[in-house]
LUMFINU-856499 format. One record per residue (C-alpha): residue in one letter; x, z, y. Coordinates in steps of 0.02 Angstrom, whole numbers, plus 32768, in hexadecimal, padded with zeros to 4 digits. Layout:
<pts>
aXZY/...
</pts>
This chain:
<pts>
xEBE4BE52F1A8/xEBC4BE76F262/xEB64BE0BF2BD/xEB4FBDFCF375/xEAD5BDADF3F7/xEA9DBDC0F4C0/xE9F8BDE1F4DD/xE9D9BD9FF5A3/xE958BE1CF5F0/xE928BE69F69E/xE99BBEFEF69F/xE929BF98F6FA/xE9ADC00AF751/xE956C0A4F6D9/xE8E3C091F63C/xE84AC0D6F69F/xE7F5C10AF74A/xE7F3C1C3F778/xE738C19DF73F/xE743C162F68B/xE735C0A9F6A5/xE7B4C043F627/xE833BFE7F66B/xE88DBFACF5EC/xE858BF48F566/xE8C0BFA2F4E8/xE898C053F529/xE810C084F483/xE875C01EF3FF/xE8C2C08FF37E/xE935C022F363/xE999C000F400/xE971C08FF473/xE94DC12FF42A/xE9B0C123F39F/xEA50C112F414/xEA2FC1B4F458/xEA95C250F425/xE9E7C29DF3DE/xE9AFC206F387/xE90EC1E6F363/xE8E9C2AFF372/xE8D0C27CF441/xE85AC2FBF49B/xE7E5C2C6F51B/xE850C342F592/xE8F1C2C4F570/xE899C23AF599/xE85BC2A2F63C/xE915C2BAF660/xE941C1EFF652/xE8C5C1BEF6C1/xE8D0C250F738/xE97EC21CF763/xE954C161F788/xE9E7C116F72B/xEA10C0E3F656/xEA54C16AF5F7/xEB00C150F5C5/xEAD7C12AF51D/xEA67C0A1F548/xEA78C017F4C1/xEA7BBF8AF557/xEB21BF61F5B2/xEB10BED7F63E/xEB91BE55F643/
</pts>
């Protein structure tokens, strides 16, 4: 049985600053971020580079504003 729920949360424009600082709350958890990504948990430190390079969530990003 599916379940669903809202989670209410400042929503960063990107996960990160071009400087490593953590935006989102959700950006380390297993769970909801890097295990929506198309490499899973197998996430280099050079893909995270890219994400927060570009200023903006990746695609795949688990979080959808309403």
């Amino acid at each position: 049985m599916r379940k669903e729920g809202m989670l209410i949360l400042d929503l960063p424009p990107c996960c990160m600053t071009p400087e490593g600082k953590v935006l989102c709350p959700l950006a380390w958890n297993t769970n909801y971020c890097s295990r929506q990504s198309p490499k899973g948990l197998a996430m280099t430190g050079e893909d995270w580079e890219k994400i927060y390079v570009s200023g903006k969530r990746p695609t795949w990003c688990p979080i959808r504003q309403i």
